[in-house]
N, C-alpha and C positions, 0 to 999 in steps of 0.2 A: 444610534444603533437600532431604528425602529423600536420597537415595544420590549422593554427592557422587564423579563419574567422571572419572578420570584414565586416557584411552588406553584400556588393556583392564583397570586395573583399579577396584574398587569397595569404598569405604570406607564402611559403615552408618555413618549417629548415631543417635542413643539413639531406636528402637523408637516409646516413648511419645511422643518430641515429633514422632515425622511423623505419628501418629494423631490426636495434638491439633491439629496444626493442619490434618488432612482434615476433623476435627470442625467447627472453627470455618468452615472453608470451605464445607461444604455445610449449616450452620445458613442460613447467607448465600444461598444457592442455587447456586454454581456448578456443581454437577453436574446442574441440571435447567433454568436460567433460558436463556431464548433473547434474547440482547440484540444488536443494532447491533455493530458492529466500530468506529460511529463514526470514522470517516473524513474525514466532513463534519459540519457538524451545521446543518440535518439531515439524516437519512439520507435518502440518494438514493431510496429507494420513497416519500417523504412529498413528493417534488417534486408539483409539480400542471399538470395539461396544461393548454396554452397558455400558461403563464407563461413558459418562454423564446422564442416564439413572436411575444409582446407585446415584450421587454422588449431580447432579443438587442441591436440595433439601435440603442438607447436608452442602455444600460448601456454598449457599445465607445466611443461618441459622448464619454462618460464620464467615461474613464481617463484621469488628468491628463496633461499633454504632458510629455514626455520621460520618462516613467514606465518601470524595467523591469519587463517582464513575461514571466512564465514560457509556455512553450508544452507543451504533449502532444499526440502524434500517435497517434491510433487506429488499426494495420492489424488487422482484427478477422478475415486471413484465417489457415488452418492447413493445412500438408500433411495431418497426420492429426488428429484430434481425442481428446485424452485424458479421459478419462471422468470422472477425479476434477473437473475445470476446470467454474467455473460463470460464468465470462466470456465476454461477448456475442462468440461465436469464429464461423465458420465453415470447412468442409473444400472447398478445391478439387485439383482436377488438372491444373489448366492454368493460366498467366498471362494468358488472356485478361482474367477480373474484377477480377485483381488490376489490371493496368495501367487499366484504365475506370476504377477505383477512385482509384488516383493521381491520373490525370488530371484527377476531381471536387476531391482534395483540394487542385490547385493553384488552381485557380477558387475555392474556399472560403477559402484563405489570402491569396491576393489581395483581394476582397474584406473580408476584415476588416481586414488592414491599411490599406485603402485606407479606411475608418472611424476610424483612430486618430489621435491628433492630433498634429502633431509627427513625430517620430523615434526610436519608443520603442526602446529594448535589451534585449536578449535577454539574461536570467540563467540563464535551464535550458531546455534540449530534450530530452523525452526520449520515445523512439518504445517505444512500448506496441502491447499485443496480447495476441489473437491471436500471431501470428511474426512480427515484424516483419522477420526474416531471411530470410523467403521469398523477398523483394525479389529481381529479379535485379537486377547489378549499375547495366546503364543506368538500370532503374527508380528506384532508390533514387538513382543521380545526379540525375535530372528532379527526384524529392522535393527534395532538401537544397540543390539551384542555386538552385532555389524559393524553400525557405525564408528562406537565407542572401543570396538575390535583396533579403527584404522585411526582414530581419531583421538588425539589428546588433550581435553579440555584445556583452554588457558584459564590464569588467573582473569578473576570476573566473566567465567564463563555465564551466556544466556542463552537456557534450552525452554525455547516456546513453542505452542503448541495449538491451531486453531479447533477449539472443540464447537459441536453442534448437540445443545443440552439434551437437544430429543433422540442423541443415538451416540451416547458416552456412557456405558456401563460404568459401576462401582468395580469391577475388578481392571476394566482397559483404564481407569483414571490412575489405581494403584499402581498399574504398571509404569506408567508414564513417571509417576512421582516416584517408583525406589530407581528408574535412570536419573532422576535429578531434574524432573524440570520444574523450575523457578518463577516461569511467566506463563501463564491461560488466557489465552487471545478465545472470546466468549462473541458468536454471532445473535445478535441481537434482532435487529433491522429494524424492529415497531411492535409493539404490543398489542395494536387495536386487534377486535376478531376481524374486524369488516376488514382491513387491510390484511392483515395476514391471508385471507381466503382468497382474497385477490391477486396477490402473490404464489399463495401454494405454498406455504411455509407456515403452519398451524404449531404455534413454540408458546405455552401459556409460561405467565409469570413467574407459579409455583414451581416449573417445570425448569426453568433458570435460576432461579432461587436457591432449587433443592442441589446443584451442580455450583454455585458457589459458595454455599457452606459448606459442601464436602471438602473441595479445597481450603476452603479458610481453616477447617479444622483439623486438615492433616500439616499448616505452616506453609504453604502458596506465598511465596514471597508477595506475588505482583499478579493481578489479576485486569486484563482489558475487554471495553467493551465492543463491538464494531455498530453502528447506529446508521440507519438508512433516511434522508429527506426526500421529498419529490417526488416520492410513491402513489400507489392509487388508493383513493378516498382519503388519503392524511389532509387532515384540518390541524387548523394553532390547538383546538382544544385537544383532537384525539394524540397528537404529538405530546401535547404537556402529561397526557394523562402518563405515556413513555415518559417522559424527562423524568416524572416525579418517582415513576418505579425502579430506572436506574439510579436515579440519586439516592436513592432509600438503600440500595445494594452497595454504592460506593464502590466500583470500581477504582484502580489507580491509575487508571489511563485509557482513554476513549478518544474512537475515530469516528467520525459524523462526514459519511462520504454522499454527496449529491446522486441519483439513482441515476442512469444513462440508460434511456430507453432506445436500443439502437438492433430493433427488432430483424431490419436489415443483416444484422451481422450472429446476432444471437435468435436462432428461427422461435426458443422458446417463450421467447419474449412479447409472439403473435397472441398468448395467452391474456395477456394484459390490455383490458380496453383503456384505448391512450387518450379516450373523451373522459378517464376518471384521475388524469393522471392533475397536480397543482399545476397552475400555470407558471410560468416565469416568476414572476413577481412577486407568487404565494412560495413559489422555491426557495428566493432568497429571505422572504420575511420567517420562512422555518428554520433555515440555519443562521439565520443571527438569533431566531429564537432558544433553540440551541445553544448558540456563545453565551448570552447574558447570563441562562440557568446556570449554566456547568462554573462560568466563573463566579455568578453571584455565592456559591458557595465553597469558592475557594481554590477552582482548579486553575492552573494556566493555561491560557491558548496558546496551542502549537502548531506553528506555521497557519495553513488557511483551514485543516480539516481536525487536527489533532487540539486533544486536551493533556491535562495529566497533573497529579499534583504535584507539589514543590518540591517534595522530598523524592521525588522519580527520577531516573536516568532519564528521562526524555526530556523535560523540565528545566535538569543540570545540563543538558547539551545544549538547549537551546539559551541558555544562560551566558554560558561562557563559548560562547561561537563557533562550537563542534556539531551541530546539529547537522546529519546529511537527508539523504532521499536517496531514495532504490525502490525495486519492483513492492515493498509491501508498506508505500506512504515513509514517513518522516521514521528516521532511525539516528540510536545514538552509535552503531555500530562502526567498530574502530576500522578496522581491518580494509584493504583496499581492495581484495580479493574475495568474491559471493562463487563459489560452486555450485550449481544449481544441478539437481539430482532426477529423475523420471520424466516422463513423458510433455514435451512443450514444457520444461523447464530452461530459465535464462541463466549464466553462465556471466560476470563479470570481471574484466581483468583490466590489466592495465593497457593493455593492446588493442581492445573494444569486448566485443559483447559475441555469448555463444548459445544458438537457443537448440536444445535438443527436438528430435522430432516431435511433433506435434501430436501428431492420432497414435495411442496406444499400441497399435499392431507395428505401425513403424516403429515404433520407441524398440521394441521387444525386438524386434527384426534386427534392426541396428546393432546394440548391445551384443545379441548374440554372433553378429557376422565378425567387429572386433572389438567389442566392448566401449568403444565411446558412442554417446548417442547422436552431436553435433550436424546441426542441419542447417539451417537459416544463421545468420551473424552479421557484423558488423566492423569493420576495421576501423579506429579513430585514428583522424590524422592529428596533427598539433593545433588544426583548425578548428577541429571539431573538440577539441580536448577546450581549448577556451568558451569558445560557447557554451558550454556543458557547465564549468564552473562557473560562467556568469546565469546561467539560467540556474543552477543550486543556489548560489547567492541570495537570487532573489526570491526562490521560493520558501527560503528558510529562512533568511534574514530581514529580508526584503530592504537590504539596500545594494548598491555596486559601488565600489570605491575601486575608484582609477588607479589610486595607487598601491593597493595590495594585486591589483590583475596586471598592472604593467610589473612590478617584481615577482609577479609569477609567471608571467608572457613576456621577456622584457624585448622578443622579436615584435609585439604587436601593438605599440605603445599608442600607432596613429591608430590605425582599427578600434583600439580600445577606447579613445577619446571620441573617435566619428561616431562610435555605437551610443556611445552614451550622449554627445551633444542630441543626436535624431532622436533618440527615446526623450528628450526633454522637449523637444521643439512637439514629438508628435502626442506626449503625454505630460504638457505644461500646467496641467491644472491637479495633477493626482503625486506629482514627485515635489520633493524641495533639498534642497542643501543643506546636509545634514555634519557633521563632525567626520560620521561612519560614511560618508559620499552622499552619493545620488541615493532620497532615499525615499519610497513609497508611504505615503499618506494614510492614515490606519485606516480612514472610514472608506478607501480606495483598494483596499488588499485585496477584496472579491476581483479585481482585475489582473491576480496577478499570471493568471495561465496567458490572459489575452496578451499583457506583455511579455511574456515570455516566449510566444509565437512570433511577435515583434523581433524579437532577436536571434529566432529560431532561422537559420537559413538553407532548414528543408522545407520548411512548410509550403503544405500543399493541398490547395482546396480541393483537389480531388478525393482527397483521402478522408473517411469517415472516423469522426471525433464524436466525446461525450459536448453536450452542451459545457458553456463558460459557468453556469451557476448550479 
């Protein structure tokens, strides 16, 4: 596992076996393949216009009665806008757009409940962005009266929340906590100065700190970190310097997501000189650097990007072979159905995938002409519905057993057996045969988006991907 870090210090293994297994990793492509992060499948660029347009409507009509279903809420606004971020954000200075903006979302929540059948319950809310903490406090009341208006928590409800320590007031935090929320999703990305300046996202230690004691002292059940590698000017040492201040905080669950410099796509990202950015190689020797702290003191790895400790839902799902994946990384979330709320927000059902408009004026435009916002989507055939579970398989389990996909496909028994002979023939040194099937090699797992593009049969080089590592 290359250099295996504990605190500040660093224990080598043997030279040759981290060269061998750079070897076999870039035989594979990881240091040059550009693949999906697979999130959904398929990936949200392969959605096709009009299809949630058509379908929105149809699909909510749907959802069996009494069904829970999960909700995500889009505030897609920002005080300031960080450079490395390639999410649908915008920058204002006033709460005027932000408040018009709520106000569409309650009209759109409406609305779609007012399509479901029955009296569905609520298993997860969790408000996403953008800052979702921008909110001033009345605002973010009107939201959540709203919600909790249409919505009825189920038993083991989980309402999270991503905050940005540098723009979460003591009274928007209160608010958040007498709705009940349970889980604080805390953005992190690097502590260095020289990094943060570089990014545009200036977040000192104290200043996260001060925002996780508040929570731990008002009873925060569960507290997450989100942690950025690949960044510019990060070194092993100025990373550890990070490792050792989130592990001092003790988070109960942390994402350590590789940075996608894909300036192309995110124009703000021209900010970022990409002669400061690790190379390949230093990529991956930061996120195993990563792995070995976070577990040397006790957390489990989850899936390829997630930690968390033993006594977390995430942990328990990946434990007992419940562990999925959806638009915000690795979830223990029960429910088959995500409502996805405001502006380029996604939308998942059983029937495929519904992304609302994308640029804010549309969002608002929409909503107001007849209240659903459904623009771009996705229809899943039964063909697509098996690849999908064999690409979660592997990203969460990472193995494929023939015989739980033939008794859940039992039309695809030859497909399922052709898929899996060619991934062995074409990935014979990284899988083996395992009890649980075909099953990936631990010091091989960094490959497993490249195989999952393997199996992927949209994939399209034309289409712009985060790197593999």
């Amino acid at each position: 596992m290359g250099l295996i870090w504990i605190k500040e210090t660093t224990v080598p293994i043997n030279l040759n076996q981290l060269m061998d297994k750079i070897d076999a990793l870039r035989r594979h492509g990881l240091f040059d393949a550009r693949v999906p992060r697979y999130t959904s499948y398929p990936p949200a660029n392969h959605f096709e216009a009009g299809v949630g347009h058509r379908y929105h409507a149809q699909w909510l009509d749907a959802v069996p009665e009494g069904e829970a279903v999960s909700l995500y809420v889009h505030i897609p606004f920002c005080r300031r806008l960080c450079w490395f971020c390639a999410c649908r954000t915008q920058g204002t200075k006033t709460m005027r757009p932000v408040d018009a903006y709520v106000e569409t979302l309650t009209q759109e929540i409406a609305e779609v409940r007012a399509r479901l059948n029955g009296a569905p319950k609520m298993a997860r809310l969790h408000l996403g962005g953008g800052t979702p903490t921008i909110l001033p406090p009345h605002t973010m009341t009107l939201l959540l009266a709203t919600i909790f208006s249409h919505f009825e928590p189920a038993r083991g409800f989980e309402f999270s929340v991503e905050i940005d320590p540098t723009d979460a007031s003591d009274a928007l935090l209160e608010t958040l906590l007498r709705f009940g929320m349970n889980r604080a999703s805390i953005g992190v990305q690097d502590f260095a100065p020289e990094v943060q300046k570089a990014i545009g996202r200036p977040q000192s230690v104290e200043q996260t700190a001060k925002v996780v004691e508040f929570l731990r002292a008002r009873g925060t059940p569960s507290i997450n970190f989100d942690l950025l590698y690949g960044l510019p000017h990060q070194t092993s040492d100025s990373f550890q310097a990070t490792l050792d201040h989130v592990i001092k905080m003790a988070p109960d669950r942390l994402a350590i997501y590789g940075y996608a410099h894909v300036p192309w796509m995110s124009k703000r990202q021209v900010m970022i000189d990409e002669a400061t950015l690790p190379d390949k190689r230093a990529r991956l020797q930061l996120a195993e650097q990563a792995h070995d702290a976070f577990v040397a003191v006790g957390y489990e790895a989850i899936g390829i990007d997630h930690f968390a400790r033993p006594s977390d839902t995430l942990a328990i799902a990946a434990a007992n072979g419940t562990l999925k994946r959806n638009f915000q990384g690795y979830t223990d979330d029960p429910g088959d159905t995500l409502l996805g709320f405001g502006a380029s927000a996604i939308s998942k059902f059983r029937e495929g995938y519904v992304q609302n408009a994308p640029a804010t004026s549309a969002y608002i435009e929409r909503v107001g002409e007849g209240g659903l916002a459904g623009f771009k989507g996705y229809q899943m055939s039964r063909h697509d519905q098996l690849i999908a579970r064999m690409i979660e398989d592997l990203m969460c389990r990472f193995t494929l057993n023939e015989g739980d996909l033939a008794l859940a496909f039992p039309g695809d028994k030859a497909l399922i057996h052709k898929t899996l002979v060619a991934l062995m023939r074409q990935f014979e040194d990284v899988f083996y045969i395992s009890e649980a099937g075909l099953a990936l090699r631990d010091d091989a797992r960094p490959l497993v988006r490249i195989i999952a593009s393997a199996i992927d049969q949209f994939a399209n080089t034309g289409t712009a991907h985060s790197t593999a590592i």
